[in-house]
C-alpha positions as CSV (number, residue, x, y, z in Angstrom):
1,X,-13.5,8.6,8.4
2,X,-10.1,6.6,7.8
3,X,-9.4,3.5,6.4
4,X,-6.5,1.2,8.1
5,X,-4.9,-2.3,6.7
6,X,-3.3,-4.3,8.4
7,X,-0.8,-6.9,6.3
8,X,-0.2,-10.3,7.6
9,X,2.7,-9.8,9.3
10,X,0.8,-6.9,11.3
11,X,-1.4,-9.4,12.6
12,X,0.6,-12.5,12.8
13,X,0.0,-13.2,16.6
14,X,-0.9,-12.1,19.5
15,X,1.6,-9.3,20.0
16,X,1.2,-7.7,16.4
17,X,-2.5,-7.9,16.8
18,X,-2.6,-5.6,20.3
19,X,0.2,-3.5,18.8
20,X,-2.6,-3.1,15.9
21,X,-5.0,-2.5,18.6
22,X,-2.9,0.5,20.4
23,X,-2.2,2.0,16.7
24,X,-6.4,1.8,16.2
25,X,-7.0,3.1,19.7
26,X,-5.1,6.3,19.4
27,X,-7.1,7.4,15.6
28,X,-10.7,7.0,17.1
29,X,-11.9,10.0,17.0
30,X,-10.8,9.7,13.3
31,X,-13.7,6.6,12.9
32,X,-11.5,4.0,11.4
33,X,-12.7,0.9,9.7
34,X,-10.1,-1.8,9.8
35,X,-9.3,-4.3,7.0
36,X,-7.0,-7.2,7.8
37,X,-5.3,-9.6,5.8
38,X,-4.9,-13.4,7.0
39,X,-2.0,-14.1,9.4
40,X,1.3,-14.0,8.0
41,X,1.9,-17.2,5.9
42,X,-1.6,-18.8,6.1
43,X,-2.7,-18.2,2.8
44,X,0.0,-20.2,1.3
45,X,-0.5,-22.8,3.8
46,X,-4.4,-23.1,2.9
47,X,-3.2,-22.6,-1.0
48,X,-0.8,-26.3,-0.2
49,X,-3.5,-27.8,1.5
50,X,-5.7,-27.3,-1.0
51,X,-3.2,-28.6,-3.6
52,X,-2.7,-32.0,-1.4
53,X,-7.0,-32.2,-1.4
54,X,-7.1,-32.0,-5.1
55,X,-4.0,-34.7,-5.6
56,X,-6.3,-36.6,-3.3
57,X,-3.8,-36.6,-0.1
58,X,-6.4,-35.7,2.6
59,X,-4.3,-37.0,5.3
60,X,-1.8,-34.1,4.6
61,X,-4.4,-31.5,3.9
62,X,-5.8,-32.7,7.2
63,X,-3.0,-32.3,8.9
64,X,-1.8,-28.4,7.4
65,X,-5.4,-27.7,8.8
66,X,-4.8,-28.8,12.5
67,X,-1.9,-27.2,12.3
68,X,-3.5,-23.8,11.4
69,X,-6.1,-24.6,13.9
70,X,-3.4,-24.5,16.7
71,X,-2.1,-21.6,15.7
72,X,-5.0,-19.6,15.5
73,X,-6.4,-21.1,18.9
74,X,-3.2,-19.6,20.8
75,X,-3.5,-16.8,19.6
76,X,-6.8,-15.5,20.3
77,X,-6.1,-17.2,23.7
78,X,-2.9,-15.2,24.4
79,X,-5.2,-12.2,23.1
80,X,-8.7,-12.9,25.1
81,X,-7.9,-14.9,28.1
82,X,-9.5,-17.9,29.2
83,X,-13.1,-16.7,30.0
84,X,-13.4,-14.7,26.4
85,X,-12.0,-17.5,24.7
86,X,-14.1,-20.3,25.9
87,X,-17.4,-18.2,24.3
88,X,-15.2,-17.5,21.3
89,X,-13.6,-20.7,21.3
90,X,-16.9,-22.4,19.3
91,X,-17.3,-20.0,16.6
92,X,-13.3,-20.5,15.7
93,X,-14.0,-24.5,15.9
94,X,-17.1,-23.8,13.7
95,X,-14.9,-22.7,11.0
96,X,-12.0,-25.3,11.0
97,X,-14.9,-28.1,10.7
98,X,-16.2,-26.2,7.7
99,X,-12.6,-26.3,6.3
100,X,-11.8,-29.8,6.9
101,X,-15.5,-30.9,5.1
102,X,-14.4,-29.0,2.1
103,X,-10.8,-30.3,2.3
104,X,-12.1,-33.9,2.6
105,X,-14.9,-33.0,-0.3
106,X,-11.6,-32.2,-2.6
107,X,-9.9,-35.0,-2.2
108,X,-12.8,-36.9,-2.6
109,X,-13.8,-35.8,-5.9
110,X,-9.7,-35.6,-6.5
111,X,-10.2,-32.2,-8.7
112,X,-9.0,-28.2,-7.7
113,X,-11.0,-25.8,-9.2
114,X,-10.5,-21.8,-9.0
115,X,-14.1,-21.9,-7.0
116,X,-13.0,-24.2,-4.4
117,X,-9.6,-22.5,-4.1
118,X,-11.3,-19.4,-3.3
119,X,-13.5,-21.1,-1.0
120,X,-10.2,-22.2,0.9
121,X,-8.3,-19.3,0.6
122,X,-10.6,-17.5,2.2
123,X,-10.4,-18.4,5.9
124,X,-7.0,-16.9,6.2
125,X,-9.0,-13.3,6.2
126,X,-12.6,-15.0,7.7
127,X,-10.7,-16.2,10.6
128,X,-7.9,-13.4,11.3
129,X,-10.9,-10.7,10.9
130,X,-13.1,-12.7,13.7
131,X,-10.3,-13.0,16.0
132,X,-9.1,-8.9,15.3
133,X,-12.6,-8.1,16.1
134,X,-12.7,-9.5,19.3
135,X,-9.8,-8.3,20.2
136,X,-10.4,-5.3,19.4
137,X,-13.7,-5.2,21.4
138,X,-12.2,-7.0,24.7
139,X,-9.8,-4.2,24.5
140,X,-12.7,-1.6,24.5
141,X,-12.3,-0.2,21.0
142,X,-15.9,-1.4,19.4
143,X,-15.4,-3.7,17.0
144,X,-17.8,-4.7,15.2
145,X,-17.0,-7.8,12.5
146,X,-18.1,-7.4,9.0
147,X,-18.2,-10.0,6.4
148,X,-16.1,-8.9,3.3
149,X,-18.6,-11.0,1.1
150,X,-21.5,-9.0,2.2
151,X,-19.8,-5.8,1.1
152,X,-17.7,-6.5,-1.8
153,X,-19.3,-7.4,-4.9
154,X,-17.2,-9.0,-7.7
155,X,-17.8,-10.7,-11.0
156,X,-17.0,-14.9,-11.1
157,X,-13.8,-14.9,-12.3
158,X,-12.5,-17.1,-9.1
159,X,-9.1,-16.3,-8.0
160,X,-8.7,-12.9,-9.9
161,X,-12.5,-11.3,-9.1
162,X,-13.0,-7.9,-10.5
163,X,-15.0,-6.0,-8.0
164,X,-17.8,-4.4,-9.6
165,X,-17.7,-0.7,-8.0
166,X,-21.7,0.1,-8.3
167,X,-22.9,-2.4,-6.1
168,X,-19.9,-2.6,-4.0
169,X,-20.2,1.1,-2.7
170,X,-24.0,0.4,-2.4
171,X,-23.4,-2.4,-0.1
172,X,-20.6,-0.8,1.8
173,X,-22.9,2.5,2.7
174,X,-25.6,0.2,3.8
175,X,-23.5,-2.1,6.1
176,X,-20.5,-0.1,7.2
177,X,-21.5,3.4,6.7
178,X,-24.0,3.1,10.0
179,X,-21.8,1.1,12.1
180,X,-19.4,4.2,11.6
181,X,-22.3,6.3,12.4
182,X,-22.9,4.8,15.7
183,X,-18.9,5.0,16.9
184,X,-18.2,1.4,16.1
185,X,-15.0,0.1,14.3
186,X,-15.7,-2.4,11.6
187,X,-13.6,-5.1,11.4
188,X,-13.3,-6.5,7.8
189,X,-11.2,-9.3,5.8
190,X,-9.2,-8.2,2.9
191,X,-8.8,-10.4,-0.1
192,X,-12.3,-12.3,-0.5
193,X,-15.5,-10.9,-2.0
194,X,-18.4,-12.8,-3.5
195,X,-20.4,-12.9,-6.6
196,X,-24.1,-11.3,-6.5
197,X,-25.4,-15.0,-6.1
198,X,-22.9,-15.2,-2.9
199,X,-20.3,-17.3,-4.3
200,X,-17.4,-16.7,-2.4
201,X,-14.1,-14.9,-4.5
202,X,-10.9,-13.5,-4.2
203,X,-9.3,-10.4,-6.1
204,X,-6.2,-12.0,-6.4
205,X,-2.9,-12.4,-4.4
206,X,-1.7,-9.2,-2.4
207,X,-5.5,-7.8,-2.9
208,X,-6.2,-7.3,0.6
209,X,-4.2,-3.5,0.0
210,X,-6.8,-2.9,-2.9
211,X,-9.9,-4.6,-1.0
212,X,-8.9,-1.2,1.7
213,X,-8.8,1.2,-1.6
214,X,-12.1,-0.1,-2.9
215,X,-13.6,0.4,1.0
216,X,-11.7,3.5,1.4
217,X,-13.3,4.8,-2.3
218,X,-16.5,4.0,-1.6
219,X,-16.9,5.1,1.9
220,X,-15.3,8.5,0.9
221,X,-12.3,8.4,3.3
222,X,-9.9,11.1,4.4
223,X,-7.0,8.9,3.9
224,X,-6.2,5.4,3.8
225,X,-3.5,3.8,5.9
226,X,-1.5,0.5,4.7
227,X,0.2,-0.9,7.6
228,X,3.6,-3.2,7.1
229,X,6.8,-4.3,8.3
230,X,8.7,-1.6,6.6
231,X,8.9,2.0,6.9
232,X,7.1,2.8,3.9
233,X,8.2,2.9,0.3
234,X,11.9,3.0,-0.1
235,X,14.7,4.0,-3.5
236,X,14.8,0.5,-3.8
237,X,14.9,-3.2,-2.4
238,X,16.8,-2.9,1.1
239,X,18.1,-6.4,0.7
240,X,20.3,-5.5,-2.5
241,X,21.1,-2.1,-1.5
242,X,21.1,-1.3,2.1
243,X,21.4,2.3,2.0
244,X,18.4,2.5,0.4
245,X,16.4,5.5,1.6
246,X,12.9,6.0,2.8
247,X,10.5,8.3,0.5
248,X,8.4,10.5,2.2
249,X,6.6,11.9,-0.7
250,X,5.4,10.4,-3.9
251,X,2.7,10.9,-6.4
252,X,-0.4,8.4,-7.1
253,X,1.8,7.3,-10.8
254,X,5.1,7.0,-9.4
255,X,3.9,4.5,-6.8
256,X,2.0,2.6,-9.5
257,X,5.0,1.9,-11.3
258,X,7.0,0.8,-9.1
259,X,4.2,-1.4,-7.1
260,X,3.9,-2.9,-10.6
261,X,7.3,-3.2,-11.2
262,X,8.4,-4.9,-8.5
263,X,8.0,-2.5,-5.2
264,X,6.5,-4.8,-2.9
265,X,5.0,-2.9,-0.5
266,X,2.3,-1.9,-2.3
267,X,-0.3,-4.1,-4.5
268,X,0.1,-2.9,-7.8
269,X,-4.0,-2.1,-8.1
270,X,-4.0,-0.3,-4.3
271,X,-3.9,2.9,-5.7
272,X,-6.7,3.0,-8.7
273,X,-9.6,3.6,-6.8
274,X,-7.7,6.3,-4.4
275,X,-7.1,7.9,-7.6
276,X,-10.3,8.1,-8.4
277,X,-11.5,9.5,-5.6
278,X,-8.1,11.5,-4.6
279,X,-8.0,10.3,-1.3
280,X,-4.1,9.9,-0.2
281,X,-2.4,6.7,1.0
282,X,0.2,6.3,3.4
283,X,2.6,3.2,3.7
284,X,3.6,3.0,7.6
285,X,5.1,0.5,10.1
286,X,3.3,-1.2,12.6
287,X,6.3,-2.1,14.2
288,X,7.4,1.6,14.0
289,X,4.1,3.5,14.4
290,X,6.4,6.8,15.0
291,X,7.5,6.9,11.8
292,X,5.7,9.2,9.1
293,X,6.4,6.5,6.4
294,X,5.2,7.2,2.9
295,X,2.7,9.5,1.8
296,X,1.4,8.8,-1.5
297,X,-0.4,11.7,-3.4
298,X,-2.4,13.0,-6.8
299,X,0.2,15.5,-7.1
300,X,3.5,16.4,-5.5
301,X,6.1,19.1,-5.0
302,X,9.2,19.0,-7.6
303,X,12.1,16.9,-6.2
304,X,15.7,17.8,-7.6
305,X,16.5,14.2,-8.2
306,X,15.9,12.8,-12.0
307,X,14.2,9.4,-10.3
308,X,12.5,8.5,-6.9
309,X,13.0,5.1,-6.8
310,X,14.5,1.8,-8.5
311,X,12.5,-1.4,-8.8
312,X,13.3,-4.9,-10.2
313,X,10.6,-7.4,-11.5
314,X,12.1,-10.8,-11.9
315,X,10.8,-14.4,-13.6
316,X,10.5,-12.5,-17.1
317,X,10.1,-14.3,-20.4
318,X,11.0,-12.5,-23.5
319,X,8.3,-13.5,-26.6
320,X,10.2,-12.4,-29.7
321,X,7.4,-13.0,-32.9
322,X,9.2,-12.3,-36.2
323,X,6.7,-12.1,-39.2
324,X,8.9,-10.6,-42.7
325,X,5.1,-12.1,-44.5
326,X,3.3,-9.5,-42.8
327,X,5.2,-6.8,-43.4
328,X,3.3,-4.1,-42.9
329,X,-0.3,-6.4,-42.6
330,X,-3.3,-4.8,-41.4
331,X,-4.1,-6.6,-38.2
332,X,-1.0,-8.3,-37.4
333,X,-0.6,-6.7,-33.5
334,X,-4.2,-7.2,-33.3
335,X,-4.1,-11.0,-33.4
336,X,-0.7,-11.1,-31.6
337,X,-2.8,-9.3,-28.8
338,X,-6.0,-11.4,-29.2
339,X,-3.5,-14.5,-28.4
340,X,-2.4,-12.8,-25.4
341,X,-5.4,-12.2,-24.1
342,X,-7.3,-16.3,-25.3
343,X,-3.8,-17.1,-22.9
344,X,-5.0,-14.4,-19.8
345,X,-1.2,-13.9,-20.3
346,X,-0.4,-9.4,-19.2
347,X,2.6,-7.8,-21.5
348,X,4.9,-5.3,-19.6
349,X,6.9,-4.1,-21.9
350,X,6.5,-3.7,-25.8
351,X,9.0,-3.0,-28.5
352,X,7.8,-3.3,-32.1
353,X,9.7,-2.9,-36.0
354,X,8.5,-3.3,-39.5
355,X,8.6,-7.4,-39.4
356,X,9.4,-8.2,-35.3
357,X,7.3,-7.5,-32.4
358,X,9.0,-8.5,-28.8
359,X,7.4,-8.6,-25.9
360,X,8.1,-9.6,-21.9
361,X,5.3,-11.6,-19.7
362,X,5.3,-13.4,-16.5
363,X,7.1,-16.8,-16.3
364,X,4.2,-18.9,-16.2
365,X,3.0,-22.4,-17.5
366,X,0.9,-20.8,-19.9
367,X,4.0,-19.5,-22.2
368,X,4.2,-22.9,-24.1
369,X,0.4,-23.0,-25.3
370,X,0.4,-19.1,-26.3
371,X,4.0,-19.5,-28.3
372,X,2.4,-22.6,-30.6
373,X,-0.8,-19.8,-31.2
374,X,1.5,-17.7,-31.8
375,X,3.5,-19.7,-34.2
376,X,0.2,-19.8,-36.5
377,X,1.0,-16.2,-37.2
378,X,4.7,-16.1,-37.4
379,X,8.3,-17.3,-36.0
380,X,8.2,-17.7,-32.3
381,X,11.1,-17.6,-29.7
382,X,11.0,-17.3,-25.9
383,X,13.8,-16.7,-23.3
384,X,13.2,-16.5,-19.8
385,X,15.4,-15.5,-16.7
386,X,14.6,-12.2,-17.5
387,X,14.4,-9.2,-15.3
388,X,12.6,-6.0,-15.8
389,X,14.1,-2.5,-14.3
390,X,12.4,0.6,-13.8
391,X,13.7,3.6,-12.9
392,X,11.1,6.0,-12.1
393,X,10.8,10.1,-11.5
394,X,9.0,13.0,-12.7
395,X,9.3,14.1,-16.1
396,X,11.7,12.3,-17.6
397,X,10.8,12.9,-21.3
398,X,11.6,16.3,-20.4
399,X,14.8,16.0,-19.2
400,X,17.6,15.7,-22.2
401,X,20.5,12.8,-21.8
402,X,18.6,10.9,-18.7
403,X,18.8,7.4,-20.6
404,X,22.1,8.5,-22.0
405,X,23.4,9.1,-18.8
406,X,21.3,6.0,-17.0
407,X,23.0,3.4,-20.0
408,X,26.5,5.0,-19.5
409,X,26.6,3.8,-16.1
410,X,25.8,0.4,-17.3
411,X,28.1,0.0,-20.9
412,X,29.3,-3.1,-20.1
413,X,25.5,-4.7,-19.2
414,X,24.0,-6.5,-21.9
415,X,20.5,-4.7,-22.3
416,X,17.9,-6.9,-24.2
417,X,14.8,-4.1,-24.3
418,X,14.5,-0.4,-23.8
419,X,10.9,1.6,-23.6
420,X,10.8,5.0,-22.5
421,X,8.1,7.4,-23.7
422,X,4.8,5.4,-22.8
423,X,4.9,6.9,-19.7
424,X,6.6,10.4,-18.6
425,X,7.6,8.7,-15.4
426,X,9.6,5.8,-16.0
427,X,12.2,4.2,-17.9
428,X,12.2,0.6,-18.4
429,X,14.6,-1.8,-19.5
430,X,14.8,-5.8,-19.5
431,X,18.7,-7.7,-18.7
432,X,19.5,-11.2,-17.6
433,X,18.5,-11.9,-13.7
434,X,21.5,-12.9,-12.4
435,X,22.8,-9.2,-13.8
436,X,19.5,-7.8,-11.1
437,X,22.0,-7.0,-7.8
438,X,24.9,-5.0,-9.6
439,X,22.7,-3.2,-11.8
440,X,20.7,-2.0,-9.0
441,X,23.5,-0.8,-6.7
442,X,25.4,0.9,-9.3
443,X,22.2,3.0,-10.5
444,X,21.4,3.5,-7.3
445,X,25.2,4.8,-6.1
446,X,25.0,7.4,-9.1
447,X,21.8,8.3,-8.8
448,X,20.8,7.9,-5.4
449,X,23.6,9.6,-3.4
450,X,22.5,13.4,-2.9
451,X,18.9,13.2,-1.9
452,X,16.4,15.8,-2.1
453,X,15.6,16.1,2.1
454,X,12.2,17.4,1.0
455,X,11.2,13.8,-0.6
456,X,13.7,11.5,0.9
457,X,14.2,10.9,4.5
């Protein structure tokens, strides 16, 4: 048994969807159980909506909805033809008067909360999983839908669920494991999940790649298959270097880091519960289902380059807290942490003396609340327009003069942090944004030009 996602753009319209179809088609024998995401774009366009309900503009809310209607009507119009779609037709309309209650019910009570955002969110995968499935079946593969929420199980923290594994592999080999059993191909929605009591969640933006890990985990799979608009992972972002190179071959940590760090193809939790279970992941193209694309492993064969890739995390703020009173005080990185974590606020990277510790977050709204707790311990700066760069490879603690020769290549850059050491993989520093594109392409010229044709296509 396989597990395949589809991303939004693989399943924008009606031609990505039966290109989806023919990919699925030709790995039955392998018993695939699909996961989709919502069509490309939607869930921002439910996320506005939303926003426009809670600031009590219905009439726009409305309108974003009929607009999403429209779009999703053609489509499974273009895909099922007129006498499919007129049976369909009803259950899509079903949904779209459910959406518009609760958009008007938002704007009526004029508040957003993180359980009706989920609620909203989640039609982008409810409705682009009903419209795959019958696709799929009016093209003979199957299908057979299966609600996400039925399946997996998270905790109630709306808009960043944690799935809670027990019950969610318990739920997935009572509902999916038979349908695989009896040649069908389940159909499900990435994304969404639902509390024990059935109160509808989400695991967070991008989590439609980690809803396929969690199924792919607790179904046992022989591999799991993330389907893009690229050809897999590449040495770093095509749009600032564009002989960047496709790897072939990568190992469960390296693709951690960099999905972290900025690699977008991946969500940076996809790969924890393959780990767990070892099952390997490959990033291919649905535009370019040729391709081999990126096959992403426990462990991998030496490659004769220092790094495999270069990533680039942008919208960084810098926390500097400076304490010389609690020199040396038992306790003091404990309660800077405990702020961090009141604040739900995630640390990158840490660097620490005697009397200072800095550290870099997310840009986010929350920054000005956590500095003033902050500023109960000690003195408290922030900077943003930061960027984080990660250079990552096997071994790198092992190999003498690697930052030595990484920082020569870049002596006239300011550098504002440097970690190496936490990890044997990576080695992470923070500059000013704008310096983001040079940096890149002259790391990646001198580091990047002789490839190893064993990992790098």
């Amino acid at each position: 048994m396989i597990v395949m996602k589809f991303g939004g753009t693989s399943v924008q319209d009606a031609n990505a969807i039966a290109r989806a179809a023919a990919i699925v088609k030709g790995r039955l024998a392998e018993k695939p159980v699909v996961v989709v995401s919502a069509m490309a774009k939607v869930t921002d366009q439910l996320l506005i909506m939303a926003r426009a309900a809670g600031a009590g503009d219905r009439k726009t809310a409305i309108e974003l909805s009929r607009g999403l209607r429209e779009r999703h009507y053609m489509t499974a119009g273009e895909l099922l033809g007129t006498g499919v779609f007129t049976s369909f037709h009803s259950e899509l309309e079903a949904n779209f008067e459910a959406l518009d209650e609760l958009l008007r019910g938002i704007a009526a009570v004029g508040e957003l909360t993180p359980r009706t955002t989920d609620h909203v969110a989640a039609y982008g995968e409810i409705l682009s999983s009903k419209i795959v499935a019958a696709a799929f079946s009016s093209k003979g593969l199957g299908a057979a839908l299966v609600d996400s929420r039925e399946c997996i199980v998270t905790d109630n923290a709306h808009m960043r669920a944690v799935p809670l594994f027990d019950e969610t592999n318990q739920r997935l080999r009572t509902k999916v494991q038979p349908l695989v059993a009896a040649g069908k191909v389940p159909v499900m929605g990435g994304f969404i999940g639902a509390t024990k009591a059935g109160v509808t969640t989400t695991i967070g933006r991008g989590g439609s790649d980690y809803s396929a890990a969690i199924v792919g985990a607790g179904l046992d799979a022989a591999r799991i298959e993330i389907w893009t608009d690229v050809d897999g992972m590449l040495t770093t972002d095509p749009n600032i270097c564009p002989d960047a190179r496709r790897i072939k071959l990568i190992s469960f940590d390296e693709a951690a880091e960099l999905a972290y760090f900025g690699a977008k193809v991946l969500h940076p939790a996809t790969v924890l519960p393959a780990i767990q279970k070892n099952i390997p992941v490959y990033v291919r193209n649905s535009r370019n289902p040729d391709c081999e694309g990126t096959r992403i492993e426990a462990r991998v064969p030496h490659c004769r380059n220092f790094f495999k890739a270069i990533a680039a995390k942008k919208r960084i703020t810098i926390i500097d807290v400076a304490a010389p009173r609690m020199l040396l005080a038992h306790g003091f990185l404990r309660s800077i942490f405990e702020a961090f974590d009141h604040h739900r606020v995630a640390v990158d990277v840490v660097s620490t003396s005697e009397v200072s510790v800095s550290l870099t977050v997310d840009s986010n709204e929350s920054i000005p609340a956590l500095a003033a707790d902050l500023a109960k311990l000690a003195d408290v700066k922030y900077e943003g327009r930061k960027a984080i760069v990660c250079l990552v490879g096997e071994n790198l603690r092992e190999t003498p003069g690697i930052a030595a020769r990484v920082f020569g290549e870049l002596s006239d850059t300011k550098i504002r942090m440097i970690s190496q050491g936490a990890s044997e993989i990576n080695l992470t520093f923070v500059i000013e944004e704008d310096d983001v594109p040079g940096v890149i392409q002259r790391l990646h010229k001198a580091f990047f030009s002789d490839l190893d044709p064993e990992v790098f296509a």
